[in-house]
N, CA, C and O atoms as a Tripos MOL2 file, in Angstrom:
@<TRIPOS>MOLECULE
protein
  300   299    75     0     0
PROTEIN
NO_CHARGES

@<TRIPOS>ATOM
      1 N          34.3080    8.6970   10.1780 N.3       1 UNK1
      2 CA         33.3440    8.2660    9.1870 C.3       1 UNK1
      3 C          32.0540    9.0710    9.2870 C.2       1 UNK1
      4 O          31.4520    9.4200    8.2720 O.2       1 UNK1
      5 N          31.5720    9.4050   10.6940 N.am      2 UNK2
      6 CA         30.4930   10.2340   10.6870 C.3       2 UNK2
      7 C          30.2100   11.1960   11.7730 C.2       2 UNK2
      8 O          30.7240   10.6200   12.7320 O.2       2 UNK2
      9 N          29.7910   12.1290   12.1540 N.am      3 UNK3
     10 CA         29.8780   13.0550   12.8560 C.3       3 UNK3
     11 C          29.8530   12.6620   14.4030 C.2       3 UNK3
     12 O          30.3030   11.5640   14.7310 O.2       3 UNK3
     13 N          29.3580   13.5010   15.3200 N.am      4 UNK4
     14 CA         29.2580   13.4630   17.1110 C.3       4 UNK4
     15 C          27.4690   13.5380   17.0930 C.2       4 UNK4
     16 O          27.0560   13.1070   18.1700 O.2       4 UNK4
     17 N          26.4710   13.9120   16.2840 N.am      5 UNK5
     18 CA         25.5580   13.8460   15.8360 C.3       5 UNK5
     19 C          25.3970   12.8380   15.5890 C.2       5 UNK5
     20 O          25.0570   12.1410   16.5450 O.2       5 UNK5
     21 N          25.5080   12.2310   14.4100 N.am      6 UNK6
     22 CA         25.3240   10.8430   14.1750 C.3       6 UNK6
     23 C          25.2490    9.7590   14.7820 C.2       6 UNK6
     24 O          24.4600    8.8150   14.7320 O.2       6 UNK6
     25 N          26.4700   10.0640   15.5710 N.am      7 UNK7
     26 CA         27.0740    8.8290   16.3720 C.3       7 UNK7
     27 C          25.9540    8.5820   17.5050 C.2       7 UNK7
     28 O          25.6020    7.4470   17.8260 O.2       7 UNK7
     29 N          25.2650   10.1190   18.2560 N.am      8 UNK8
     30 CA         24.4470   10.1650   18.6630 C.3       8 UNK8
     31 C          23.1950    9.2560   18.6140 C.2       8 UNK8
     32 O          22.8160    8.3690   19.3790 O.2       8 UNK8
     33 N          22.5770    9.8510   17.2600 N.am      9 UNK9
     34 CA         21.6000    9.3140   17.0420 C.3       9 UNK9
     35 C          21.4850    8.0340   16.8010 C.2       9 UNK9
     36 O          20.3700    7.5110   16.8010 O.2       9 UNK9
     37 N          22.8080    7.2000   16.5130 N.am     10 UNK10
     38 CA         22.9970    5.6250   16.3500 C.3      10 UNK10
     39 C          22.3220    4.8340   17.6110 C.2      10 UNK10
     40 O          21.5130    3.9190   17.7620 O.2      10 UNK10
     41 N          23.2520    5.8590   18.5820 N.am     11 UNK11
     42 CA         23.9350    5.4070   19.6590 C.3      11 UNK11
     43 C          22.5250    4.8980   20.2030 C.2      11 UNK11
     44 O          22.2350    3.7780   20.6230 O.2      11 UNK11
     45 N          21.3890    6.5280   20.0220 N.am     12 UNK12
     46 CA         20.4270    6.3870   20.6150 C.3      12 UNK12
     47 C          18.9820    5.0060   19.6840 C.2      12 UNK12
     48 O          17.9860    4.5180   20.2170 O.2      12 UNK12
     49 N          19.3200    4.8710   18.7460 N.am     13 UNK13
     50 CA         18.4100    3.5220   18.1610 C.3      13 UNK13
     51 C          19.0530    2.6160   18.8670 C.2      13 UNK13
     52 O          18.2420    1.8650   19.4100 O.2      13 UNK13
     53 N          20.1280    2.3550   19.0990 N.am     14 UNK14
     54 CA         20.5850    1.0120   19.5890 C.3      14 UNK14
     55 C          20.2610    0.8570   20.8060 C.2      14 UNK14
     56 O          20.1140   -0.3280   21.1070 O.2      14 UNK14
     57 N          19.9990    1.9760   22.0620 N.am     15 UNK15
     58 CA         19.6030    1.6770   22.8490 C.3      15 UNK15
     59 C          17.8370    1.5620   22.7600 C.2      15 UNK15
     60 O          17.3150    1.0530   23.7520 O.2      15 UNK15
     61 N          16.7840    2.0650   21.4840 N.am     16 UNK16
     62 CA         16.0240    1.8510   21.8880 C.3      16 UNK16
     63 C          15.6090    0.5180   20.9320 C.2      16 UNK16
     64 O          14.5450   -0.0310   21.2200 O.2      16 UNK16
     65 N          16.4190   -0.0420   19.7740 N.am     17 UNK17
     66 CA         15.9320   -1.4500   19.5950 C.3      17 UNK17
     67 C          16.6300   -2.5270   20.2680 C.2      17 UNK17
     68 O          16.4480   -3.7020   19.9480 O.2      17 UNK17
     69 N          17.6350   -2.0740   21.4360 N.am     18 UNK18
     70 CA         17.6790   -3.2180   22.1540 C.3      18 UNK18
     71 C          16.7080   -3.1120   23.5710 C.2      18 UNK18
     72 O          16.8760   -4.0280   24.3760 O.2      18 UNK18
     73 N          15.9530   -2.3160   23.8380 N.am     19 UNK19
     74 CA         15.4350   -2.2780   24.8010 C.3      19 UNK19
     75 C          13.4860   -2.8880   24.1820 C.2      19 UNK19
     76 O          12.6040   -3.1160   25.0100 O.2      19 UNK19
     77 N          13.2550   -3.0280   22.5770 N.am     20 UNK20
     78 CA         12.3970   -3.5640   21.9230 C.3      20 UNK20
     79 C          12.7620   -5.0700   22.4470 C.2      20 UNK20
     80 O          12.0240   -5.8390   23.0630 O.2      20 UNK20
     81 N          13.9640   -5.2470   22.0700 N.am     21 UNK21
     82 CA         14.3430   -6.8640   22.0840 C.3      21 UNK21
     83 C          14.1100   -7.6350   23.6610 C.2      21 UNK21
     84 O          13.6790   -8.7270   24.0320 O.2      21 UNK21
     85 N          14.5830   -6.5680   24.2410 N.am     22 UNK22
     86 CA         14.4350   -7.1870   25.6430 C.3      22 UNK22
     87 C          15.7760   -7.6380   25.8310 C.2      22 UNK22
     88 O          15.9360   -8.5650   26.6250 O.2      22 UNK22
     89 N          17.1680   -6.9640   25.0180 N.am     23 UNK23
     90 CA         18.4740   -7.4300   25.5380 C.3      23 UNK23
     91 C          18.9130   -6.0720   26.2900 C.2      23 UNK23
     92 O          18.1120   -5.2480   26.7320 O.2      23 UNK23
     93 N          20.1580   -5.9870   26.3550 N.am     24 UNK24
     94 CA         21.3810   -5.3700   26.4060 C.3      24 UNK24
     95 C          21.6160   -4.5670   25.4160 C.2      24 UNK24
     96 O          21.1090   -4.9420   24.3590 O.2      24 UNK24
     97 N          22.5790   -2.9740   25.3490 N.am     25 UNK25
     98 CA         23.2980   -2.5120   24.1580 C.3      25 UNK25
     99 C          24.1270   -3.3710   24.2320 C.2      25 UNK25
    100 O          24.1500   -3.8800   23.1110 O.2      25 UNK25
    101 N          24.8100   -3.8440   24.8360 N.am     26 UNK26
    102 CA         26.2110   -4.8940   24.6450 C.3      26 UNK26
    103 C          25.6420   -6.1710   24.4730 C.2      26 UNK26
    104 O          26.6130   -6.9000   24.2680 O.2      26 UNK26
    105 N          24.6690   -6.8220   24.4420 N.am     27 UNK27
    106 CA         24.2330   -7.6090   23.3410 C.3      27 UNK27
    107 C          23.8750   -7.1960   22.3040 C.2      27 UNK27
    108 O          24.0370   -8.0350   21.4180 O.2      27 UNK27
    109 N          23.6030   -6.6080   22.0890 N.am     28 UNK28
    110 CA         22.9070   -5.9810   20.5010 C.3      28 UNK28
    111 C          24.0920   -5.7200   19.6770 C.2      28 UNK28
    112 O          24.3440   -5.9100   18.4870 O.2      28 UNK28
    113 N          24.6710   -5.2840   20.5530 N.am     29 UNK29
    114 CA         26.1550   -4.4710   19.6180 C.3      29 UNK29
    115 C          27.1550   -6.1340   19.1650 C.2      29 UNK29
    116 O          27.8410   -6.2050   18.1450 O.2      29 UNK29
    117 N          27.0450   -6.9780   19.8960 N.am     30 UNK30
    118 CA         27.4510   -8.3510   20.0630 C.3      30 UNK30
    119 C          27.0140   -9.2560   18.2680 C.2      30 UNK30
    120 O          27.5930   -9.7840   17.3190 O.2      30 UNK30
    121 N          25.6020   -8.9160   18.7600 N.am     31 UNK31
    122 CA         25.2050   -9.2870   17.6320 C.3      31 UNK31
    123 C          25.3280   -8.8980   16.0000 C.2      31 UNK31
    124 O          25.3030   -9.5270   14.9420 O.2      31 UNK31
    125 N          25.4900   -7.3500   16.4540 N.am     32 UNK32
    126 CA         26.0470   -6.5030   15.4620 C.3      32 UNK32
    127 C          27.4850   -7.0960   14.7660 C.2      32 UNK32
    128 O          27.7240   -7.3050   13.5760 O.2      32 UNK32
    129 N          28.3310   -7.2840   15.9330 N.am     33 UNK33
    130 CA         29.4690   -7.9920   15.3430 C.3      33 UNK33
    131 C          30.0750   -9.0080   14.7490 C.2      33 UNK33
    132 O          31.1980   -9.2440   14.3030 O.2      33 UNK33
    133 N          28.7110   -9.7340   14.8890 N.am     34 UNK34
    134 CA         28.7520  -11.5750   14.8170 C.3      34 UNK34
    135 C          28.4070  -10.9810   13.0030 C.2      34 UNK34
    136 O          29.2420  -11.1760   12.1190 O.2      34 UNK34
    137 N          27.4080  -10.4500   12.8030 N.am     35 UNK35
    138 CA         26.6210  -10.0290   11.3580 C.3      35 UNK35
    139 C          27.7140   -9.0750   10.5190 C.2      35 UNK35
    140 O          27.4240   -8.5050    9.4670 O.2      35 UNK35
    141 N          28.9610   -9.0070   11.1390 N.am     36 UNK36
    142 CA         29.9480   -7.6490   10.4290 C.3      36 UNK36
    143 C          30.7520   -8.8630    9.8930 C.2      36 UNK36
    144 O          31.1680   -8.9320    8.7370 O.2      36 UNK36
    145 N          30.9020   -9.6610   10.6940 N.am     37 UNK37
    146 CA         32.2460  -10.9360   11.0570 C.3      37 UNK37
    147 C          31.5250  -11.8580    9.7210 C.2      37 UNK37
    148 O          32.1800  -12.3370    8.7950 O.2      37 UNK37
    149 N          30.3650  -11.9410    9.8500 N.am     38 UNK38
    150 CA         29.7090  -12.9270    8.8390 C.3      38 UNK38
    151 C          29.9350  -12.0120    7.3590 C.2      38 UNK38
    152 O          30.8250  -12.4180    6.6120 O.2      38 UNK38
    153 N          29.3150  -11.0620    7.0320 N.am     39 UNK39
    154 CA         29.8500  -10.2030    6.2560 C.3      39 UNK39
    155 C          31.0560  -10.9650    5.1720 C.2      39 UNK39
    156 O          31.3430  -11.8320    4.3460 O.2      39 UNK39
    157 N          31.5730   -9.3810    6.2890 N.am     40 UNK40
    158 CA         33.2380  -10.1400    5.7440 C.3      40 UNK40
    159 C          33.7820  -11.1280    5.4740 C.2      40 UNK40
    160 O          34.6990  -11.1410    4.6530 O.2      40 UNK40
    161 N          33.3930  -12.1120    6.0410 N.am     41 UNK41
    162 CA         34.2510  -13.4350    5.9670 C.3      41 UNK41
    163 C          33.2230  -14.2510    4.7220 C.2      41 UNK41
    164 O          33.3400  -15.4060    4.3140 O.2      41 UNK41
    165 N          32.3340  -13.3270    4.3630 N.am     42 UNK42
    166 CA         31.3010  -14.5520    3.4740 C.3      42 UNK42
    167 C          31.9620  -14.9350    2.0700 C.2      42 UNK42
    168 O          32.7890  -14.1420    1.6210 O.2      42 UNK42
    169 N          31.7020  -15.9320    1.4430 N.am     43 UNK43
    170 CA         31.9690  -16.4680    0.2480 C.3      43 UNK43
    171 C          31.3220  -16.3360   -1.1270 C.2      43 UNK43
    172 O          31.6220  -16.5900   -2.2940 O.2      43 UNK43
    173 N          30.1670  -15.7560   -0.3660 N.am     44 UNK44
    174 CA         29.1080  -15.2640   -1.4310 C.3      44 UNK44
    175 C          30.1380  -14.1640   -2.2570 C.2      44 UNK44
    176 O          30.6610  -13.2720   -1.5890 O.2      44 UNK44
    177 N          30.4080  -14.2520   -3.7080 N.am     45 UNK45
    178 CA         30.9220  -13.0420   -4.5140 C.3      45 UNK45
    179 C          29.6650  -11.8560   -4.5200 C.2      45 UNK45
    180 O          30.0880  -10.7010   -4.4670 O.2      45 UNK45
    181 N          28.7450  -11.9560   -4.5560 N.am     46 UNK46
    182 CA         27.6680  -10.3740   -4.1390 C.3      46 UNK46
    183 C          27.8830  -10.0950   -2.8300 C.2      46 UNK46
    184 O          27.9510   -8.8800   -2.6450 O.2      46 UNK46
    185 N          28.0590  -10.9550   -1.5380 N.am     47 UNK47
    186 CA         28.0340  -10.1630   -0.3030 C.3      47 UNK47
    187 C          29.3340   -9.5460   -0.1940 C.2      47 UNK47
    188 O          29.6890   -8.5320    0.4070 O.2      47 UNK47
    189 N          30.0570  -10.4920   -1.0020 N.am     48 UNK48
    190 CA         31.8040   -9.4950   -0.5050 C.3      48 UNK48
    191 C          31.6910   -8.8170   -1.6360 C.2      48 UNK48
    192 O          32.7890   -9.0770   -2.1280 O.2      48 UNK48
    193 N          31.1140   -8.0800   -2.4690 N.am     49 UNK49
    194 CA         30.8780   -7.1200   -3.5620 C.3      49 UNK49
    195 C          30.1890   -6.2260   -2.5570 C.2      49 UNK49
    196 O          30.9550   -5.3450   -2.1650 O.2      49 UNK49
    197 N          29.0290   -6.1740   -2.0370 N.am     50 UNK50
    198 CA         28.2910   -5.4880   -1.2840 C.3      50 UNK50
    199 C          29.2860   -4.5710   -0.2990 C.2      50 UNK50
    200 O          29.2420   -3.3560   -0.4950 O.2      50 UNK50
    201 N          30.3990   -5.1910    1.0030 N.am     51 UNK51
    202 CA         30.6480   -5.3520    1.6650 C.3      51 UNK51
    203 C          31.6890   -4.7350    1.2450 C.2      51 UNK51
    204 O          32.1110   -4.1170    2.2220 O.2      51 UNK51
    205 N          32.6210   -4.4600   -0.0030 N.am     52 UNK52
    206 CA         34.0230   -3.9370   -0.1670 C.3      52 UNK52
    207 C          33.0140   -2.5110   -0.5180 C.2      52 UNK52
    208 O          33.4490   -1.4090   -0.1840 O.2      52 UNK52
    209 N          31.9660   -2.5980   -1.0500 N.am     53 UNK53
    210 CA         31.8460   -1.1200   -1.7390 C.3      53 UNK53
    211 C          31.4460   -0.2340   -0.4540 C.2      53 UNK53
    212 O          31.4090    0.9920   -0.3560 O.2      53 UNK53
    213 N          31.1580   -1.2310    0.5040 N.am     54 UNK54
    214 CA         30.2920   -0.0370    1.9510 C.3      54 UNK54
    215 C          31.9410    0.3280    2.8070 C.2      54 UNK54
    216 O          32.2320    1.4180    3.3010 O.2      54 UNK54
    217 N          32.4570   -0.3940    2.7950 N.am     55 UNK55
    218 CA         33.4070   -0.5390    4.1910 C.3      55 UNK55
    219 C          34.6210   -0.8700    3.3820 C.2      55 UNK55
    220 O          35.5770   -0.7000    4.1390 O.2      55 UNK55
    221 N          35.0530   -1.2710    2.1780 N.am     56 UNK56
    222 CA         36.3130   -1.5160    1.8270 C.3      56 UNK56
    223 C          36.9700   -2.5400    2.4960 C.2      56 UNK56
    224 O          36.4030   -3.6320    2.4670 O.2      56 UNK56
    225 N          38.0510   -2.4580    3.1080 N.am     57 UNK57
    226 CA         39.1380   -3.5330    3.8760 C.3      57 UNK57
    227 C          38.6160   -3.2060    5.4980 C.2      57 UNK57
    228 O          38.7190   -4.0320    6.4050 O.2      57 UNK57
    229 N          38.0780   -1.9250    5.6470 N.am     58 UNK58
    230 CA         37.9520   -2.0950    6.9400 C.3      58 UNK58
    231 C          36.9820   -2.6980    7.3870 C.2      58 UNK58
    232 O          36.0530   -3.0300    6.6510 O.2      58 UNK58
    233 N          37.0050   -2.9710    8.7370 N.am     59 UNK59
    234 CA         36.3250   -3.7410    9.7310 C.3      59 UNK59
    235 C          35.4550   -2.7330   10.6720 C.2      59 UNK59
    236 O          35.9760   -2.2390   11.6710 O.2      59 UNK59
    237 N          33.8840   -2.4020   10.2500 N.am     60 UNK60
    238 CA         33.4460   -0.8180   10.7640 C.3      60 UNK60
    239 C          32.7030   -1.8220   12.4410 C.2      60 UNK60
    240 O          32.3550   -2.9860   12.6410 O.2      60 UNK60
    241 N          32.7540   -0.7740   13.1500 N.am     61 UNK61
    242 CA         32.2650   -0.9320   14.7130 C.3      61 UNK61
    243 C          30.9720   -0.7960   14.6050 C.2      61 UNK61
    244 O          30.6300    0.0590   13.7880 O.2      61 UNK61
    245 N          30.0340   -1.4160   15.2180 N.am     62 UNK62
    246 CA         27.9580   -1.9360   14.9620 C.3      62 UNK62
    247 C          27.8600   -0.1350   14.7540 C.2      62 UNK62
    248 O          27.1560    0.2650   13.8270 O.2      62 UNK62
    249 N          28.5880    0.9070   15.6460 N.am     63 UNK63
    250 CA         27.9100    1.8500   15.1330 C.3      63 UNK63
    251 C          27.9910    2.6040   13.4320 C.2      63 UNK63
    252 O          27.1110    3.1960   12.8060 O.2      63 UNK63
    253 N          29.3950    2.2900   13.0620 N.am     64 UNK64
    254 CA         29.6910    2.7610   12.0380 C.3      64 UNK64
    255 C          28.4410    1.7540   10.9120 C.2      64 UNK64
    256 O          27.6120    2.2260   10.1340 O.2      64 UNK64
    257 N          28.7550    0.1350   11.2470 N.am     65 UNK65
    258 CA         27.8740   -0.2860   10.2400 C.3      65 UNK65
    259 C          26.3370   -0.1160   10.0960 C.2      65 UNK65
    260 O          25.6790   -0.3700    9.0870 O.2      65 UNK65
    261 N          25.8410    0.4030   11.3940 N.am     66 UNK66
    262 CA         24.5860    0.4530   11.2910 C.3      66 UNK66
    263 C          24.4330    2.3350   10.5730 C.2      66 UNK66
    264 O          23.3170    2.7780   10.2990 O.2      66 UNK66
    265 N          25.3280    2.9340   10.4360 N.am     67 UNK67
    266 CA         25.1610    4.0800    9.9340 C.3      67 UNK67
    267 C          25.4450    4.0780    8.8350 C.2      67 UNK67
    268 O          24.7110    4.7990    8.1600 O.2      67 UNK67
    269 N          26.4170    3.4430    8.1560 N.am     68 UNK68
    270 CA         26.2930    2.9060    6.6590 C.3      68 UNK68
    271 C          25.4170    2.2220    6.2910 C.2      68 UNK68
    272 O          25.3840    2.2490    5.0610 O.2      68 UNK68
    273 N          24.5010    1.4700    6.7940 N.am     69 UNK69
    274 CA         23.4880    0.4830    6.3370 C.3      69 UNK69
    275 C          21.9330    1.8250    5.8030 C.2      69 UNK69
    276 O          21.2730    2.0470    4.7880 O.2      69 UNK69
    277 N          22.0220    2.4470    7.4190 N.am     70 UNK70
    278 CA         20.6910    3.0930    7.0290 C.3      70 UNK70
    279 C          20.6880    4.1740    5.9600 C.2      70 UNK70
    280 O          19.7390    4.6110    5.3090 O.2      70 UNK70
    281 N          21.9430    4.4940    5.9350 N.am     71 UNK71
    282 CA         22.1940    5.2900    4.6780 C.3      71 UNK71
    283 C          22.1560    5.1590    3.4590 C.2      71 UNK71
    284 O          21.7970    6.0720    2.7150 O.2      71 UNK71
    285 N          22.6640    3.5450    2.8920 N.am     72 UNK72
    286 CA         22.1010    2.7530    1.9200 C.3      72 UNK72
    287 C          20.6500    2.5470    1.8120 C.2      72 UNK72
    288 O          20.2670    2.5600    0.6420 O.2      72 UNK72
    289 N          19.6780    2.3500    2.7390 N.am     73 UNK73
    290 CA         18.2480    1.7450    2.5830 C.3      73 UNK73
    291 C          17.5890    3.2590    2.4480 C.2      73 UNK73
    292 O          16.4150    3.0240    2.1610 O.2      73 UNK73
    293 N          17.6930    4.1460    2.4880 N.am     74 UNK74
    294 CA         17.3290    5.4220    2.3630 C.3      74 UNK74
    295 C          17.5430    5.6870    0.9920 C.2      74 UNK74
    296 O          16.4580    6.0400    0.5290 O.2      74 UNK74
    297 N          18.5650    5.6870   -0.0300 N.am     75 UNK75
    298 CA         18.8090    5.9240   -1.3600 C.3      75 UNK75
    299 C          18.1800    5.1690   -2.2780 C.2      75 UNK75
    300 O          18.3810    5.3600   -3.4770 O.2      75 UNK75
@<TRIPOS>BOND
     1     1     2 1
     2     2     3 1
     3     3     4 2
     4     3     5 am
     5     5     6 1
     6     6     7 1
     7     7     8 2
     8     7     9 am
     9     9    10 1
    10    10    11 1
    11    11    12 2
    12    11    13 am
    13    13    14 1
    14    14    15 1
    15    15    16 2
    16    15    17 am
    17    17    18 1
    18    18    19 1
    19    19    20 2
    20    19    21 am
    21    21    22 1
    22    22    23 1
    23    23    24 2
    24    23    25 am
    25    25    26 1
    26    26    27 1
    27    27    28 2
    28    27    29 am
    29    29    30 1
    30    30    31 1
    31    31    32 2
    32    31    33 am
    33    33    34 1
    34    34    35 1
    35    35    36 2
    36    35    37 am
    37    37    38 1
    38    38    39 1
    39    39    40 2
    40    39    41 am
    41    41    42 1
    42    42    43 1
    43    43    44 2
    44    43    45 am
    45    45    46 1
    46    46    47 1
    47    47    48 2
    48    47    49 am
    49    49    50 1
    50    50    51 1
    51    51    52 2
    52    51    53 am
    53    53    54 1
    54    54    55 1
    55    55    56 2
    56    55    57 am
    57    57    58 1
    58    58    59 1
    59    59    60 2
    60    59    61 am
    61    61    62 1
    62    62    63 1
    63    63    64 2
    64    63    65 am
    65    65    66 1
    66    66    67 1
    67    67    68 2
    68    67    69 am
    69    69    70 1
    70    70    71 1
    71    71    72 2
    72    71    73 am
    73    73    74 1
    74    74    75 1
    75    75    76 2
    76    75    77 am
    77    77    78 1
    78    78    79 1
    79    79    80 2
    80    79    81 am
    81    81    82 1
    82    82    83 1
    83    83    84 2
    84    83    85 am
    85    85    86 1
    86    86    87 1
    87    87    88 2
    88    87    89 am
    89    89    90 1
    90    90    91 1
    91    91    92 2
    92    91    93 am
    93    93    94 1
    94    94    95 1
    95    95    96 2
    96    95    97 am
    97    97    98 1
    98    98    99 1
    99    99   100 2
   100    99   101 am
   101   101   102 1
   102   102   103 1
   103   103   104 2
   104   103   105 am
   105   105   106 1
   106   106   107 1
   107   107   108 2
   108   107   109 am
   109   109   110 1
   110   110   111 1
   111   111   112 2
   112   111   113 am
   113   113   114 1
   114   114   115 1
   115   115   116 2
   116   115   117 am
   117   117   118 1
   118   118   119 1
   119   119   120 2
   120   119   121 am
   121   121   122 1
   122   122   123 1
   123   123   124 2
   124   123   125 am
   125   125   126 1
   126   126   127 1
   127   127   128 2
   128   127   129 am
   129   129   130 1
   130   130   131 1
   131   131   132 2
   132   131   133 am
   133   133   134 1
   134   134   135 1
   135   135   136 2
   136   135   137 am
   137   137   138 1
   138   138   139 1
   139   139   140 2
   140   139   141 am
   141   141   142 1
   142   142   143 1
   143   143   144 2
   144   143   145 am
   145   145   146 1
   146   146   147 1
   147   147   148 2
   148   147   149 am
   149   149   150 1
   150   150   151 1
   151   151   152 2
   152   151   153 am
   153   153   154 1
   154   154   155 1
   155   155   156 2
   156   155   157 am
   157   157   158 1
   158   158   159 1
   159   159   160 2
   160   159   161 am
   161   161   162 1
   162   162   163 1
   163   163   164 2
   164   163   165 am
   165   165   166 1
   166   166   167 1
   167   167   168 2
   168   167   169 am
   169   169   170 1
   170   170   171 1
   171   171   172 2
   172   171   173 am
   173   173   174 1
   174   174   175 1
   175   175   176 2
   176   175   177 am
   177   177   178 1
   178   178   179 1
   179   179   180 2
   180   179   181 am
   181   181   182 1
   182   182   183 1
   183   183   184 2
   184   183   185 am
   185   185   186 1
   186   186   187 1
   187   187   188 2
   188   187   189 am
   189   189   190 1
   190   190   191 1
   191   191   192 2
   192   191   193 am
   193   193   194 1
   194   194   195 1
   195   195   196 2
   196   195   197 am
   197   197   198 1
   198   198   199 1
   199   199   200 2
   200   199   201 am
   201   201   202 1
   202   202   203 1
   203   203   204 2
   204   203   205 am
   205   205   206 1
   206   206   207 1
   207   207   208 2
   208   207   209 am
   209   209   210 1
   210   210   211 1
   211   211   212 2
   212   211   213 am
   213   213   214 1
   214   214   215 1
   215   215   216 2
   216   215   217 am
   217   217   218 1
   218   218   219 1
   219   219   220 2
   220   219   221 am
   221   221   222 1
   222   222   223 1
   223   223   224 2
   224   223   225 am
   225   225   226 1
   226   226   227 1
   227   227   228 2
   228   227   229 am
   229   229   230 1
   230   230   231 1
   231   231   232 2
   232   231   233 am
   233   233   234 1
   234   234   235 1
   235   235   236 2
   236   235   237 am
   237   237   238 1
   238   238   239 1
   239   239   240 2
   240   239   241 am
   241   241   242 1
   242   242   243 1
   243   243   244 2
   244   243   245 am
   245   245   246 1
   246   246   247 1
   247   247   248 2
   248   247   249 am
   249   249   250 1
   250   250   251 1
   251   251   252 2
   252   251   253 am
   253   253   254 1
   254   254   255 1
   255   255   256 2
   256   255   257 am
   257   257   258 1
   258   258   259 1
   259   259   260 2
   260   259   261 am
   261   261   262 1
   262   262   263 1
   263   263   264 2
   264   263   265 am
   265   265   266 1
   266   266   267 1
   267   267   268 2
   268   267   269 am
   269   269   270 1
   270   270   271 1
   271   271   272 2
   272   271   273 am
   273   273   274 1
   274   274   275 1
   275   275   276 2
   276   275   277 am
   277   277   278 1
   278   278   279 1
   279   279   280 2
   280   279   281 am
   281   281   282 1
   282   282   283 1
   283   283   284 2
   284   283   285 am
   285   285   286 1
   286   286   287 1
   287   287   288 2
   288   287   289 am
   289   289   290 1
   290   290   291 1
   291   291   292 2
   292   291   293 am
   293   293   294 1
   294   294   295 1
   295   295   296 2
   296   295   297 am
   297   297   298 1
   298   298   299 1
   299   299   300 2
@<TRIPOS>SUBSTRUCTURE
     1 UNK1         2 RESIDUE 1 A UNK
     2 UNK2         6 RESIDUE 1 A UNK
     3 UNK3        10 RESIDUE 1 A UNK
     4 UNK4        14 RESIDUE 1 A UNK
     5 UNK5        18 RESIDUE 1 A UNK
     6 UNK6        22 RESIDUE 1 A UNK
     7 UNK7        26 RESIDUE 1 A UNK
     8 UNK8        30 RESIDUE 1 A UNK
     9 UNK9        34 RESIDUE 1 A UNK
    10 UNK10       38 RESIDUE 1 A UNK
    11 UNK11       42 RESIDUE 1 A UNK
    12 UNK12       46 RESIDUE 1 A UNK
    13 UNK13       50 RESIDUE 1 A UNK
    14 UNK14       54 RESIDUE 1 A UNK
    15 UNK15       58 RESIDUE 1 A UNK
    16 UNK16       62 RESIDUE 1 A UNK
    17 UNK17       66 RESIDUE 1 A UNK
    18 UNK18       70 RESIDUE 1 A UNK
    19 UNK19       74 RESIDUE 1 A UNK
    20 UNK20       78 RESIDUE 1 A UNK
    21 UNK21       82 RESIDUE 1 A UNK
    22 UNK22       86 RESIDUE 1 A UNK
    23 UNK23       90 RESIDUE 1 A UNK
    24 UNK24       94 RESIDUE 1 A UNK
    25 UNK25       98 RESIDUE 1 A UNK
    26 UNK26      102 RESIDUE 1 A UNK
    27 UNK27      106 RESIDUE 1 A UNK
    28 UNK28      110 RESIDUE 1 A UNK
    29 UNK29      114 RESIDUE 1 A UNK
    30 UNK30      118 RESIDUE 1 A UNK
    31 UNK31      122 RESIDUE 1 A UNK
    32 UNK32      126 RESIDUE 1 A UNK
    33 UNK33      130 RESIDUE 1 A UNK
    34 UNK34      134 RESIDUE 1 A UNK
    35 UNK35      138 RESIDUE 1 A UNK
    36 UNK36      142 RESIDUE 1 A UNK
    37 UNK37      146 RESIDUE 1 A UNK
    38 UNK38      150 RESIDUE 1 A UNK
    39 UNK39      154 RESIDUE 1 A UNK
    40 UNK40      158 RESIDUE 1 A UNK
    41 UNK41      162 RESIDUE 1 A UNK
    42 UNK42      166 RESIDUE 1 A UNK
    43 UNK43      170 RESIDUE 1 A UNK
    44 UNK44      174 RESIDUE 1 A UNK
    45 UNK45      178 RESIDUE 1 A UNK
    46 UNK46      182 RESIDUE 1 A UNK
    47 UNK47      186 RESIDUE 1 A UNK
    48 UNK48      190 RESIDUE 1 A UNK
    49 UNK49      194 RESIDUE 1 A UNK
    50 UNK50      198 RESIDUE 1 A UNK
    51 UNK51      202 RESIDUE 1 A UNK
    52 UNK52      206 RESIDUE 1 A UNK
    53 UNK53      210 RESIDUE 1 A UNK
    54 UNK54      214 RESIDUE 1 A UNK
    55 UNK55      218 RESIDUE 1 A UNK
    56 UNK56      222 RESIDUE 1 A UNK
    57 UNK57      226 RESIDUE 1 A UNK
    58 UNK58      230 RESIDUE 1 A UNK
    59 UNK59      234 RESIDUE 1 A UNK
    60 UNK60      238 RESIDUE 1 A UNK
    61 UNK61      242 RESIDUE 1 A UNK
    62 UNK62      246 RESIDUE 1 A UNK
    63 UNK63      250 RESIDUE 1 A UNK
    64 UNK64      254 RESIDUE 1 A UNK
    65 UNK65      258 RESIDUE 1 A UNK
    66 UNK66      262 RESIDUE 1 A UNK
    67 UNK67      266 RESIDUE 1 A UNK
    68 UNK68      270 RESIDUE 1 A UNK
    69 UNK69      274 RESIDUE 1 A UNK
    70 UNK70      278 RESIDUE 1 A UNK
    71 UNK71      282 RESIDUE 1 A UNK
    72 UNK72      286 RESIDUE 1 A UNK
    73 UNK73      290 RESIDUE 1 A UNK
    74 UNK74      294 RESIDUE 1 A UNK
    75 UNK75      298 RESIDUE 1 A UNK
């Protein structure tokens, strides 16, 4: 989905807004998943509109979704 670069630079926000938070990357990323899981599973017809057009059927990993997200808020 996105480069060795990218993944990088994900990699590296996540360690520095979980170190803002005062958690863990493996909490953060935790949380990431709880918010992917909510997503998907929502009932809202706009969030699962939102949610098929970013990611389709798949199920993206906190890094993939947080790299689709910032890519959306940028456009």
């Amino acid at each position: 989905m996105f480069g060795n670069i990218q993944k990088q630079c994900v990699r590296d926000s996540l360690k520095i807004l979980a170190k803002q938070r005062g958690i863990s990357v493996k909490e953060l990323k935790a949380e990431i998943e709880e918010t992917i899981e909510e997503a998907c599973t929502s009932d809202d017809p706009e969030q699962q509109a939102i949610y098929q057009k970013l990611f389709g059927e798949k199920k993206p990993t906190p890094e993939e979704f947080i790299y689709k997200i910032s890519k959306q808020t940028k456009s």
